[in-house]
C-alpha positions as CSV (number, residue, x, y, z in Angstrom):
1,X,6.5,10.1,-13.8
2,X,7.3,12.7,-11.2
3,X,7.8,16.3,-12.4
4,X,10.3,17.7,-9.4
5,X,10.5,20.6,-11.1
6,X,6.7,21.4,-11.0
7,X,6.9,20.1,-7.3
8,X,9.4,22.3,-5.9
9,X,7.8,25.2,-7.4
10,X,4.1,23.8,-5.8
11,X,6.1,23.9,-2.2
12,X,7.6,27.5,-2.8
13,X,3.9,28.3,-3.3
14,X,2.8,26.9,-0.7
15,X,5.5,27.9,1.7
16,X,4.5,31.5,0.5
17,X,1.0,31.0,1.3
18,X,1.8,30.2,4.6
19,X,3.5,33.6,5.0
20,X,6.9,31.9,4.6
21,X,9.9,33.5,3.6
22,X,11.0,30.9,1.0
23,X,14.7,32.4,1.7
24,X,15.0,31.4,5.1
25,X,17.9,29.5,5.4
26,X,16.0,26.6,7.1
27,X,13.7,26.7,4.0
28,X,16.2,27.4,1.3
29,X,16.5,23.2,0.4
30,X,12.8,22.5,1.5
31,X,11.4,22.3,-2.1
32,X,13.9,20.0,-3.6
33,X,13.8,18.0,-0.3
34,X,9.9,17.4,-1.2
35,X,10.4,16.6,-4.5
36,X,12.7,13.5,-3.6
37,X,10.3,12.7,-0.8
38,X,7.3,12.6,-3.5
39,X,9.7,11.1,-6.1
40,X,10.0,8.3,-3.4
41,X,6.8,8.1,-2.0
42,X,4.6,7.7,-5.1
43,X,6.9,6.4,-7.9
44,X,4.6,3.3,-7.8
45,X,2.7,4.9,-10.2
46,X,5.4,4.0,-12.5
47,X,5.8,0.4,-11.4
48,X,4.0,-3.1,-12.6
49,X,3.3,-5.2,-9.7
50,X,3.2,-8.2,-12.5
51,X,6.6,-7.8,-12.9
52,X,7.1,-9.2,-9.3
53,X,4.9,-11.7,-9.4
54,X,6.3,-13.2,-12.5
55,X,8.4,-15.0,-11.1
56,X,6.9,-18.4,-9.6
57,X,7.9,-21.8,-8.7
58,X,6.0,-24.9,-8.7
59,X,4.7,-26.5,-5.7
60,X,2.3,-29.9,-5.4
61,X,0.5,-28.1,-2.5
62,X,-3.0,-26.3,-2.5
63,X,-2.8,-25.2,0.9
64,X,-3.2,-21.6,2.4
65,X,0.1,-19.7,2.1
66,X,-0.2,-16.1,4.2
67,X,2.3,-13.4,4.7
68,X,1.1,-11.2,7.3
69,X,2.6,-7.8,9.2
70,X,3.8,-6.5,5.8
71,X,4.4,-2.9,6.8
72,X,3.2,-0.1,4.5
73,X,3.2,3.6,4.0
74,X,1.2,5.6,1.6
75,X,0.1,8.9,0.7
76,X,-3.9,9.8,1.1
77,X,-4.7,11.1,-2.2
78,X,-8.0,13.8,0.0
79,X,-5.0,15.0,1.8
80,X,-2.0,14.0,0.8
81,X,-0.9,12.7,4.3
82,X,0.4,9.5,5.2
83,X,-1.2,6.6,6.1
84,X,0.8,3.2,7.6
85,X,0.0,0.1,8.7
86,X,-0.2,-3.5,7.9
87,X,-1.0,-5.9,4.9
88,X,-1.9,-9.5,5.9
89,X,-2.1,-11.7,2.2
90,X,-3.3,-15.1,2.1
91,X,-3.7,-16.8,-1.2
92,X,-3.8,-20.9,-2.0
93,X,-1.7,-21.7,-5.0
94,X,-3.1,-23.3,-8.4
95,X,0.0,-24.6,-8.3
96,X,2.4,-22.0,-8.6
97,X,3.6,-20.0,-5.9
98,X,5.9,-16.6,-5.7
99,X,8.7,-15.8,-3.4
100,X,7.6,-14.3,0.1
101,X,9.7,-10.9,-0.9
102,X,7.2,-10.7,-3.8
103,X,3.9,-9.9,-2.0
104,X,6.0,-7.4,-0.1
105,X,6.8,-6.0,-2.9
106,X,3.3,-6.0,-4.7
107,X,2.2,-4.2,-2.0
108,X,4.9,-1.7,-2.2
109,X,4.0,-1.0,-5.8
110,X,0.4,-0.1,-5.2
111,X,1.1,2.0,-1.4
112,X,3.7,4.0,-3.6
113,X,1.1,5.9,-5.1
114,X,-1.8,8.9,-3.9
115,X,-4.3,6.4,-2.4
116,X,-7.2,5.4,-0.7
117,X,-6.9,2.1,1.4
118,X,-10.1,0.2,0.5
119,X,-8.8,0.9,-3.3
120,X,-5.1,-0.3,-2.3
121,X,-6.5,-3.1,-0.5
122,X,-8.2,-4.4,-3.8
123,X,-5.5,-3.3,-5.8
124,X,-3.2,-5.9,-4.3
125,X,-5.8,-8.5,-4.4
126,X,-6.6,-8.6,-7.8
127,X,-2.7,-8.3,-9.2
128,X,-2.2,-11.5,-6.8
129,X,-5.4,-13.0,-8.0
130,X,-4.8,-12.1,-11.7
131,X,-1.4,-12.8,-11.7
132,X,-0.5,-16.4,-9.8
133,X,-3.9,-18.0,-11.4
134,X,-4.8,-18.7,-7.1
135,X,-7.5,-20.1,-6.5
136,X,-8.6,-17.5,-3.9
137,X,-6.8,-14.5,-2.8
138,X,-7.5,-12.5,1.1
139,X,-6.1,-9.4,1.8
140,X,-6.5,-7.4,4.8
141,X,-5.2,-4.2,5.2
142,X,-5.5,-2.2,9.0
143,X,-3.5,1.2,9.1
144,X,-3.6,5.1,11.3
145,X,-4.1,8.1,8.7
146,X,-2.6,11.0,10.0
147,X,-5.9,12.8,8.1
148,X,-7.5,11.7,11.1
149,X,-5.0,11.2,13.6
150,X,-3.1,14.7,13.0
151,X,-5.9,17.1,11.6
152,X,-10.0,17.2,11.7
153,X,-11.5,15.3,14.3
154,X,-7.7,14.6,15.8
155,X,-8.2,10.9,17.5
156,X,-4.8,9.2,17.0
157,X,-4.3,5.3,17.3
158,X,-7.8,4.9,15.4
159,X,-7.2,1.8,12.8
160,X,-9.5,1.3,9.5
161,X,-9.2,-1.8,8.4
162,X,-10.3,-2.8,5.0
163,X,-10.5,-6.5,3.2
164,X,-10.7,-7.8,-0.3
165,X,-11.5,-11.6,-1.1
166,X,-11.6,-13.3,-4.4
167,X,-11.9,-16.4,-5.3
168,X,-12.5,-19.6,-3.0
169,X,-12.5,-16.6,0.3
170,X,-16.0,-15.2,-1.3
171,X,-17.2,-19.0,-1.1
172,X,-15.6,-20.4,1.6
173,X,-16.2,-18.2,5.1
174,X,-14.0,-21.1,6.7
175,X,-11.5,-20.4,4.9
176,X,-11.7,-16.3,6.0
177,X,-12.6,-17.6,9.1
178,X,-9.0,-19.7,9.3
179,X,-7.5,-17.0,7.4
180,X,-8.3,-14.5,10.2
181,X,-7.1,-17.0,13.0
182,X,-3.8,-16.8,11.6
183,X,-2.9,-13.3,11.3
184,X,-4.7,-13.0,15.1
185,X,-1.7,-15.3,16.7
């Protein structure tokens, strides 16, 4: 749970440190301003992805159902800068599949905390994994950090990309392979 009141006194500190004067007027609502932007930005900390995926309808199908250029923010948890992208899921049903909305959403719940993206991007695979019993789960995760793009070596538009498989993708590299193919077109 967020502490906004330990937040806003962190930014008056920092603000200070930066030779600030907390009671400028442009600075006056600055602290409380960051403690609803952090109360936003990482309140998936308090969150269950399996609540969203516990909701799942039957279907007689077993093939590949993918979701791709689900947009993301989250917060680097080195820095605590944002990075944003795009998930791409792919998961084939064991006879149970969730609404579309859903993997959005499971990926919302993991990006709303203080992150790394190769620990995100497994994050979200195991919950769908674990959760809809599929027999394999993909996820592929390509986004800018502004820890790289803004500050240190400063070279924006760079993309990491990070992927998870479980399942039938760490057996079946034609499945990646098809899996990849689709989020390409």
């Amino acid at each position: 749970m967020v502490d906004k009141e330990k937040i806003k006194e962190g930014v008056r500190l920092i603000l200070e440190g930066m030779g600030e004067d907390i009671n400028r007027e442009g600075l006056l609502d600055t602290p409380d301003r960051v403690a609803r932007m952090y109360e936003e930005t990482v309140g998936g900390m308090d969150e269950d992805a399996a609540v969203h995926l516990s909701k799942v309808f039957t279907s007689e199908g077993g093939d590949m159902v993918v979701e791709k250029d689900i947009t993301f923010f989250s917060t680097c948890e080195h820095h605590l800068m944002p990075f944003f992208g795009k998930a791409h899921i792919g998961y084939i049903p064991n006879g149970k599949v969730v609404g579309i909305s859903k993997l959005a959403r499971c990926v919302e719940v993991y990006a709303r905390r203080l992150q790394i993206q190769e620990q995100l991007t497994g994050q979200v695979a195991d919950a769908l994994f674990e959760n809809l019993s599929a027999e394999g789960v993909i996820v592929v995760m390509e986004a800018e950090h502004t820890c790289m793009t803004m500050r240190g070596v400063k070279k924006p538009g760079t993309k990491t990309v990070t992927i998870a498989t479980r399942g039938a993708f760490c057996d079946d590299s034609r499945l990646t392979d098809r899996f990849l193919q689709l989020i390409k077109g």
